[in-house]
PDB file as gemmi writes it, atoms N, CA and C in Angstrom:
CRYST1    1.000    1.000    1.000  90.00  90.00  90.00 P 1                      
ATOM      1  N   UNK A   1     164.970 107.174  65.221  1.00  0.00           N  
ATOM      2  CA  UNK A   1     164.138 106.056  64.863  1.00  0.00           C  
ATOM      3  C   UNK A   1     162.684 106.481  64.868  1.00  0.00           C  
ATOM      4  N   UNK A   2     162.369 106.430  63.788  1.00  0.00           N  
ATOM      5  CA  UNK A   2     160.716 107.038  63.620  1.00  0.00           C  
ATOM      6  C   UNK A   2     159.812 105.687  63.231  1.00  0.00           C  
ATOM      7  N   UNK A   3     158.891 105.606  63.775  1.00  0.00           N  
ATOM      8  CA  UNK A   3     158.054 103.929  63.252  1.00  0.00           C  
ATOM      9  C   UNK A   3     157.216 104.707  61.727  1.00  0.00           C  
ATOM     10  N   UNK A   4     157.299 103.522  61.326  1.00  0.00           N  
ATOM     11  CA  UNK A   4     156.892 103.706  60.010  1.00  0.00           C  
ATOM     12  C   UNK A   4     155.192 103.924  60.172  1.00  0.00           C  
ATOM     13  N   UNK A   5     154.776 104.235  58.735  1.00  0.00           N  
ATOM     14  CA  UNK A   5     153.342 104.374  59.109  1.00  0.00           C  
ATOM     15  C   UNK A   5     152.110 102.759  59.381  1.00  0.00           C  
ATOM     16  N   UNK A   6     152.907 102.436  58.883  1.00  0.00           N  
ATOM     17  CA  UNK A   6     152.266 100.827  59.150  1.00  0.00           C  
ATOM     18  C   UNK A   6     152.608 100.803  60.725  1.00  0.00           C  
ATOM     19  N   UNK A   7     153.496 100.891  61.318  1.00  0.00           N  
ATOM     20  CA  UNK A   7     153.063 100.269  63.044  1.00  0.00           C  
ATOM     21  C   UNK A   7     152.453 101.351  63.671  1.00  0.00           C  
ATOM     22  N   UNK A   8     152.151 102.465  63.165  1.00  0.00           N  
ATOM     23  CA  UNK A   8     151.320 103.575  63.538  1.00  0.00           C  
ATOM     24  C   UNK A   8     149.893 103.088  63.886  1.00  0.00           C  
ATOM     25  N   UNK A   9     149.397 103.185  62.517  1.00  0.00           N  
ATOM     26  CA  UNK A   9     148.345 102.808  61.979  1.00  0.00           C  
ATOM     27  C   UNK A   9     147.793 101.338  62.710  1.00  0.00           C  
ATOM     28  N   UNK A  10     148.596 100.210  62.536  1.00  0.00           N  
ATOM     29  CA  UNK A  10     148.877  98.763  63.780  1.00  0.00           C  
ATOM     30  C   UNK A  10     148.145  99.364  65.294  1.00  0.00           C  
ATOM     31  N   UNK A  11     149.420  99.977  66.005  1.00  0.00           N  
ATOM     32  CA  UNK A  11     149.198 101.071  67.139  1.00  0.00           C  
ATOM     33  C   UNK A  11     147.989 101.215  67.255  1.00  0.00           C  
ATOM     34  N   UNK A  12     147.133 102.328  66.432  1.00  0.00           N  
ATOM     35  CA  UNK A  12     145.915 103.327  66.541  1.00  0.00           C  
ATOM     36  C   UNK A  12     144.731 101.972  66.424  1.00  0.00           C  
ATOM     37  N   UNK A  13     144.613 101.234  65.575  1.00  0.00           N  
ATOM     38  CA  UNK A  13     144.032  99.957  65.408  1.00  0.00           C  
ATOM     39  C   UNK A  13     143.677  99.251  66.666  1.00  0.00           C  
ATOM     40  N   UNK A  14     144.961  98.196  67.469  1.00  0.00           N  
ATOM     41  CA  UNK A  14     144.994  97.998  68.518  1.00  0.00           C  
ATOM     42  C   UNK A  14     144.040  98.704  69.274  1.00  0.00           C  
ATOM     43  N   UNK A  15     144.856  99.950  69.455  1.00  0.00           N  
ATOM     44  CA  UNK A  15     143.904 100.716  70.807  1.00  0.00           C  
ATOM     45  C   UNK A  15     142.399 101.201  70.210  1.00  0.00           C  
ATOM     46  N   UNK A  16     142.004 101.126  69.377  1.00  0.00           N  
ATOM     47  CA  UNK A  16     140.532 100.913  69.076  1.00  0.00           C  
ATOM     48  C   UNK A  16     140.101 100.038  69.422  1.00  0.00           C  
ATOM     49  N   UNK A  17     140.678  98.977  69.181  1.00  0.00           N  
ATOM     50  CA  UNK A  17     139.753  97.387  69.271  1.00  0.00           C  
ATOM     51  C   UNK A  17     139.871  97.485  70.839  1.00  0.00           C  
ATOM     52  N   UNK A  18     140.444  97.867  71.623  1.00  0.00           N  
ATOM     53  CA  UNK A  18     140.732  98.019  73.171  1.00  0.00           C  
ATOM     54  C   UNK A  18     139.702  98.760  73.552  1.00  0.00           C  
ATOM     55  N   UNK A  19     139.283  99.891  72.845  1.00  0.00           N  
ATOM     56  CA  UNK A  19     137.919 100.997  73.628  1.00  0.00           C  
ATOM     57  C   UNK A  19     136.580 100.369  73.149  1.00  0.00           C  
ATOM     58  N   UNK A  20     136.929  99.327  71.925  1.00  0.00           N  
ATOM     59  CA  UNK A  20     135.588  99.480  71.689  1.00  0.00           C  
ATOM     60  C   UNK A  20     135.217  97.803  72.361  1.00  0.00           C  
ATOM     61  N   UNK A  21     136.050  97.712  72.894  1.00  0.00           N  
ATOM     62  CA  UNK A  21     135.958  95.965  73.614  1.00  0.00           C  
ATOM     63  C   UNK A  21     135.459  96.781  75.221  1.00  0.00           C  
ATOM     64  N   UNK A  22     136.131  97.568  75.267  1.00  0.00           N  
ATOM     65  CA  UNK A  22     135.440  97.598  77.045  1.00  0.00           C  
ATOM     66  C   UNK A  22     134.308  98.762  76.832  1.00  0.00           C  
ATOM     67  N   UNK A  23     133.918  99.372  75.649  1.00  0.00           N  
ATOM     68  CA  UNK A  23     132.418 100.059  75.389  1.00  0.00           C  
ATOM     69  C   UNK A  23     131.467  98.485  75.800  1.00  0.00           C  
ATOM     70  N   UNK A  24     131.937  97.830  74.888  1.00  0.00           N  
ATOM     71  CA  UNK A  24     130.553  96.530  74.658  1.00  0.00           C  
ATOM     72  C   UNK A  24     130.862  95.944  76.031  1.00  0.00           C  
ATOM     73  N   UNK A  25     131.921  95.395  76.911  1.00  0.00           N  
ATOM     74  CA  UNK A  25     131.579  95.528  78.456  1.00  0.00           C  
ATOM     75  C   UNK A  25     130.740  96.126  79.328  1.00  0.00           C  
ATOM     76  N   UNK A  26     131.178  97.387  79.123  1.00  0.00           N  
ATOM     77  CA  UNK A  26     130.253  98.535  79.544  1.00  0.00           C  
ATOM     78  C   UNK A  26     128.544  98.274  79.450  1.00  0.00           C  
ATOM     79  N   UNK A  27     128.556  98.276  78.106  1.00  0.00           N  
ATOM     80  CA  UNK A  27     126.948  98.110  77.392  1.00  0.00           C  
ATOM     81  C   UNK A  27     126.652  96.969  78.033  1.00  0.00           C  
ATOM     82  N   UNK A  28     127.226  95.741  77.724  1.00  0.00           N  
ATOM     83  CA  UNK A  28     126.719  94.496  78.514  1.00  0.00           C  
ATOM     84  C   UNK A  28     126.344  94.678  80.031  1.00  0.00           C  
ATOM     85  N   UNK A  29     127.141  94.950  80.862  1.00  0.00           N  
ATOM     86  CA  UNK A  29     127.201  95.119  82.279  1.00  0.00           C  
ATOM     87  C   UNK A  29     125.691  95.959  82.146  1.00  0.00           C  
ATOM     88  N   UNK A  30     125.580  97.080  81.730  1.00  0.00           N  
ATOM     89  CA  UNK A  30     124.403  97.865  81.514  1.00  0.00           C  
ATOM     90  C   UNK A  30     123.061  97.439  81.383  1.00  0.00           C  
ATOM     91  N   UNK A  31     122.916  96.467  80.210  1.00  0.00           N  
ATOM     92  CA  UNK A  31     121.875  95.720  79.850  1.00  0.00           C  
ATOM     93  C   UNK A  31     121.733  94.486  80.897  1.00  0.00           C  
ATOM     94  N   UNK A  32     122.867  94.353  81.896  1.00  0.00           N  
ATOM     95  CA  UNK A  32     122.344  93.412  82.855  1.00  0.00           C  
ATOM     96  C   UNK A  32     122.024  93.962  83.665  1.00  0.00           C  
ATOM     97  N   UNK A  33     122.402  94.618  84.259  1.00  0.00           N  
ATOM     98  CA  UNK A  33     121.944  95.925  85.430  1.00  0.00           C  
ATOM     99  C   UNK A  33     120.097  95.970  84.957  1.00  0.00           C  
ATOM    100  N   UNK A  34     120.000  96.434  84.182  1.00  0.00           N  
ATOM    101  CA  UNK A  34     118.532  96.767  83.796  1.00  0.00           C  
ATOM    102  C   UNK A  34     117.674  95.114  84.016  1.00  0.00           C  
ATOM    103  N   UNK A  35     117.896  94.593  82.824  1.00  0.00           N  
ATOM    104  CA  UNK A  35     117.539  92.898  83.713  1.00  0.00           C  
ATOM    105  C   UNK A  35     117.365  92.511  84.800  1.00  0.00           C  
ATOM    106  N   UNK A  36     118.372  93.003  85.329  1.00  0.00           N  
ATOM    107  CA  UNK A  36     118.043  92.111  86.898  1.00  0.00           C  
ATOM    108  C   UNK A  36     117.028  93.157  87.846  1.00  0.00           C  
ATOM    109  N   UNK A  37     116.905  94.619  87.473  1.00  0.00           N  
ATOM    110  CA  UNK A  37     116.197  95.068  88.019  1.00  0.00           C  
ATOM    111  C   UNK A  37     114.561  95.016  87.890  1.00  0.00           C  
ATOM    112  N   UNK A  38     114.633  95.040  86.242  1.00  0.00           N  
ATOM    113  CA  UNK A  38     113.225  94.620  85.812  1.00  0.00           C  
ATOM    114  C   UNK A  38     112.669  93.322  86.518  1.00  0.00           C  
ATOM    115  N   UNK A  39     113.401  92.181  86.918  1.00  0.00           N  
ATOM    116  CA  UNK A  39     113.033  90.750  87.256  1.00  0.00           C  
ATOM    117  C   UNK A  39     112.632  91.054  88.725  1.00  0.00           C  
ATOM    118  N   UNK A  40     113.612  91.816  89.405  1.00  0.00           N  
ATOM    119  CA  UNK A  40     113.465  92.464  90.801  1.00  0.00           C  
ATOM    120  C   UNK A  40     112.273  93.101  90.790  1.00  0.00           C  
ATOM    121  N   UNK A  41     111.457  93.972  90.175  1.00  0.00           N  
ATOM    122  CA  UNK A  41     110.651  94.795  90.241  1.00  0.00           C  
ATOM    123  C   UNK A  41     109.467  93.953  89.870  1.00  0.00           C  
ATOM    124  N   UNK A  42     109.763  92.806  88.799  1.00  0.00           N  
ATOM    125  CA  UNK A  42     108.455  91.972  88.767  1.00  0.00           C  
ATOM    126  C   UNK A  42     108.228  91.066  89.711  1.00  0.00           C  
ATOM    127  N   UNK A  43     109.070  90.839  90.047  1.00  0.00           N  
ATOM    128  CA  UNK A  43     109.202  90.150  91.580  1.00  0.00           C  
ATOM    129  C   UNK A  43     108.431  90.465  92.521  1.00  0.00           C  
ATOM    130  N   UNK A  44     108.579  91.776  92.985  1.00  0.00           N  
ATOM    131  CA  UNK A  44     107.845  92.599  93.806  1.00  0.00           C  
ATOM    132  C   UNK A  44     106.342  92.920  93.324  1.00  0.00           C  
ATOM    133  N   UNK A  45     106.318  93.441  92.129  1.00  0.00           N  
ATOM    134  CA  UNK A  45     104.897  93.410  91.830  1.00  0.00           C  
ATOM    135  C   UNK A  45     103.981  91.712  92.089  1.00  0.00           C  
ATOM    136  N   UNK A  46     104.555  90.982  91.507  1.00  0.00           N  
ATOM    137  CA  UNK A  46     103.645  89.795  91.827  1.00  0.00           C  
ATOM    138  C   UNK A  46     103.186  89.220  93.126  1.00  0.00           C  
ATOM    139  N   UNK A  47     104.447  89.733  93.818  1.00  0.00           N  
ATOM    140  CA  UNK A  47     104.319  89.111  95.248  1.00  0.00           C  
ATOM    141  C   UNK A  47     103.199  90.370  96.218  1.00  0.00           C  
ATOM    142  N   UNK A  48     103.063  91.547  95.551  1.00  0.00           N  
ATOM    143  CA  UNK A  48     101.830  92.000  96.210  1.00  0.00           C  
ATOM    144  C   UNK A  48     100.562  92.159  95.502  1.00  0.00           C  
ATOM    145  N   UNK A  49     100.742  91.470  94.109  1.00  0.00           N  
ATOM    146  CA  UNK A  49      99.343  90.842  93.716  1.00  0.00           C  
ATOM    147  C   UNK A  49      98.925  89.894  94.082  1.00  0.00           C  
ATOM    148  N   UNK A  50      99.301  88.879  94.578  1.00  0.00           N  
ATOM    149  CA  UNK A  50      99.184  87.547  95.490  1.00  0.00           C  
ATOM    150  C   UNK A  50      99.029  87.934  96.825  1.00  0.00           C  
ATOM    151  N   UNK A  51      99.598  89.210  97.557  1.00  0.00           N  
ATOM    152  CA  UNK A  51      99.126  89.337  98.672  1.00  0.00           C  
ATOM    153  C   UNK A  51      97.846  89.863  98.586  1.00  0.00           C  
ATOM    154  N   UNK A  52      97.408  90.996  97.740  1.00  0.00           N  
ATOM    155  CA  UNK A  52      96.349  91.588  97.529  1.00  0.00           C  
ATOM    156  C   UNK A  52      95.129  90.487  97.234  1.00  0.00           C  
ATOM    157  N   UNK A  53      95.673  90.155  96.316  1.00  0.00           N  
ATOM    158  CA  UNK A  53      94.725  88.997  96.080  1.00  0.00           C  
ATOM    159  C   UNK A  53      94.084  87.983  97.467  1.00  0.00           C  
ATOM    160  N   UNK A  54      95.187  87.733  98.092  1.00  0.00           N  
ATOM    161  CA  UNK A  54      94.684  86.870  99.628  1.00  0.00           C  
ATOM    162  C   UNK A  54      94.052  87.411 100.537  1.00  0.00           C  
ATOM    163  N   UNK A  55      94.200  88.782 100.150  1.00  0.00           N  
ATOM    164  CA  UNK A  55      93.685  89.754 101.533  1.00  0.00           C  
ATOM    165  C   UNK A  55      92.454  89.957 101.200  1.00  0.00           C  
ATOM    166  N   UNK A  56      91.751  89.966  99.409  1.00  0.00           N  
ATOM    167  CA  UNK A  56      90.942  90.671  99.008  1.00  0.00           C  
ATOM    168  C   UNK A  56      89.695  89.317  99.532  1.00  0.00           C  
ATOM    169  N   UNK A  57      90.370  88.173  98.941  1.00  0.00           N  
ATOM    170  CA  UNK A  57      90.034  86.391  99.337  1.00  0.00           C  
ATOM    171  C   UNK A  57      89.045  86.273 101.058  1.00  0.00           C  
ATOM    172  N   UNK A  58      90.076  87.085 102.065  1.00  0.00           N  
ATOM    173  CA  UNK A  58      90.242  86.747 103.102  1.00  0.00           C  
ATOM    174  C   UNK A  58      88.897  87.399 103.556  1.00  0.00           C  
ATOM    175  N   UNK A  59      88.971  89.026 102.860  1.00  0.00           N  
ATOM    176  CA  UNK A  59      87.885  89.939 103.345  1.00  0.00           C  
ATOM    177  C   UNK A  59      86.356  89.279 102.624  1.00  0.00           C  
ATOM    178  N   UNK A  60      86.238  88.702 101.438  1.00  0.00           N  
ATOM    179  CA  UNK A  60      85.617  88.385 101.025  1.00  0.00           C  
ATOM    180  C   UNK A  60      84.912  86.838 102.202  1.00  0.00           C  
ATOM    181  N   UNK A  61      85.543  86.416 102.486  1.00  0.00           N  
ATOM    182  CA  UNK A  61      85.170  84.884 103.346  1.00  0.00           C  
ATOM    183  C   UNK A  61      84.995  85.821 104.578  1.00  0.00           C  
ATOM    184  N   UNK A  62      85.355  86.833 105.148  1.00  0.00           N  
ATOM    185  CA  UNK A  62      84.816  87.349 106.535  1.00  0.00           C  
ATOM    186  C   UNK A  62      83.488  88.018 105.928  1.00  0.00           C  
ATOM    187  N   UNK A  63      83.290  88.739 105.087  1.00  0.00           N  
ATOM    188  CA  UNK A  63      81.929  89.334 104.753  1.00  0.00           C  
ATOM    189  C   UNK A  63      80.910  88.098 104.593  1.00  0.00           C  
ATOM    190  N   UNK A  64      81.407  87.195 103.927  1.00  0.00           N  
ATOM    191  CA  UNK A  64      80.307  86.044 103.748  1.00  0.00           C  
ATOM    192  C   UNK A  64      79.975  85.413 105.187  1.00  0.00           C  
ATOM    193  N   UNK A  65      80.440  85.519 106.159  1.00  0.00           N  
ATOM    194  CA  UNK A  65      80.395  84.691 107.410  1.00  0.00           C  
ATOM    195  C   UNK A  65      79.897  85.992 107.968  1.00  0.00           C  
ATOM    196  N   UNK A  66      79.981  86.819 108.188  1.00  0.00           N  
ATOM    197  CA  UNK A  66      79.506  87.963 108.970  1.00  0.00           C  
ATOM    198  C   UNK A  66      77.968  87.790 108.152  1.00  0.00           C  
ATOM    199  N   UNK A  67      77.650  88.336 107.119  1.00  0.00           N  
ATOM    200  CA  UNK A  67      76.339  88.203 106.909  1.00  0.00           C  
ATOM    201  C   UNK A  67      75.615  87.210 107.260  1.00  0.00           C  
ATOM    202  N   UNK A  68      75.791  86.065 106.907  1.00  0.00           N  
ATOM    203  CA  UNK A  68      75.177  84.560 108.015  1.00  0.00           C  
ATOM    204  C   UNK A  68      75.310  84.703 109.364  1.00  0.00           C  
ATOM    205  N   UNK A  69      76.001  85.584 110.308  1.00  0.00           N  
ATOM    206  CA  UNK A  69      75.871  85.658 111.436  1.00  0.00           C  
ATOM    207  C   UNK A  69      74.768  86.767 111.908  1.00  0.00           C  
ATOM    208  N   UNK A  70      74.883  87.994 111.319  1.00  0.00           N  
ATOM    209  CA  UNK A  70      74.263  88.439 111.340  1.00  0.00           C  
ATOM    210  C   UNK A  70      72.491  88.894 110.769  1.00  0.00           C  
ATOM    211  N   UNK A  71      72.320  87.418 110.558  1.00  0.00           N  
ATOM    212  CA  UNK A  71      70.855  87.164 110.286  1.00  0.00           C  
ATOM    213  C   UNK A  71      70.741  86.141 110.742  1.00  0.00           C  
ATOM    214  N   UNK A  72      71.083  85.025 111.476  1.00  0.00           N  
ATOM    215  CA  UNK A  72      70.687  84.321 112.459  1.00  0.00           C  
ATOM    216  C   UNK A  72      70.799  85.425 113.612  1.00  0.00           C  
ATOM    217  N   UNK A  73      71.112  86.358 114.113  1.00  0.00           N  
ATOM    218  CA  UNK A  73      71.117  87.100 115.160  1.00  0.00           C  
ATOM    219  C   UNK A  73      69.919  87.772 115.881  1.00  0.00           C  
ATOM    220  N   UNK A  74      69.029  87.403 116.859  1.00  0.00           N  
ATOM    221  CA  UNK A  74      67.998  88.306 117.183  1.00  0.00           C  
ATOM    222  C   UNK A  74      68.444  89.256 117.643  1.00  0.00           C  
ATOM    223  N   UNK A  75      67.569  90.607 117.704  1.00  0.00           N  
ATOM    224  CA  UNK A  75      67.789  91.927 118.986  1.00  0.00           C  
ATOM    225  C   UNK A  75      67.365  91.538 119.764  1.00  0.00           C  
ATOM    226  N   UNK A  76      67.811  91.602 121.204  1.00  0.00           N  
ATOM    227  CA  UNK A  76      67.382  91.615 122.198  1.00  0.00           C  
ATOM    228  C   UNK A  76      66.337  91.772 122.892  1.00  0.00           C  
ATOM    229  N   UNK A  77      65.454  92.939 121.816  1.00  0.00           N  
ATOM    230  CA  UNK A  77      64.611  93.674 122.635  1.00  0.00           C  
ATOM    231  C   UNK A  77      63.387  92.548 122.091  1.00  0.00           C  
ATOM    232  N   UNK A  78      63.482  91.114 120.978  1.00  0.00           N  
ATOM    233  CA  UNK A  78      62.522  90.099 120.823  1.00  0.00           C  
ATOM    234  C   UNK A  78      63.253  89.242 121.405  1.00  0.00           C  
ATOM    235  N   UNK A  79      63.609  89.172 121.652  1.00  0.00           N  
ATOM    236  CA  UNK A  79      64.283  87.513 123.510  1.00  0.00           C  
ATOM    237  C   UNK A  79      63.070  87.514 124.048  1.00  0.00           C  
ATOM    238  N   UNK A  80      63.329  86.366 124.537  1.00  0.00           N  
ATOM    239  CA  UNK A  80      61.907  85.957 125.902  1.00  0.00           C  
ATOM    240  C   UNK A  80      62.946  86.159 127.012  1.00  0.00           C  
TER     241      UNK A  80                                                      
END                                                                             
């Protein structure tokens, strides 16, 4: 019993549409992998531009208060 060339051909068909269905799995899974890392990574970047930013905020409001302190300040050596 030999299969004819038609369920061959059927056969070889099938198992194409089978490799090239779990390639585009593959690819998909892939292109999400990358996504979620890019979102992860912008994630992280923003959240230490917002820290940077608060810290830069923070140093900025201590320099402004330090200079007003330090010119109301006499030396000592003009005290009564």
């Amino acid at each position: 019993m030999s299969k004819s060339a038609k369920s061959r051909a059927e056969e070889q068909f099938i198992a194409t549409q089978k490799k090239n269905k779990q390639a585009l799995k593959e690819q998909e899974k892939a292109r999400q992998d990358r996504a979620e890392q890019a979102a992860r990574l912008r994630a992280l970047r923003l959240a230490k531009e917002a820290a940077d930013k608060e810290a830069a905020a923070k140093e900025a409001a201590a320099k402004a208060t330090g200079k007003g302190k330090k010119s109301a300040r006499v030396p000592q050596s003009h005290r009564i």
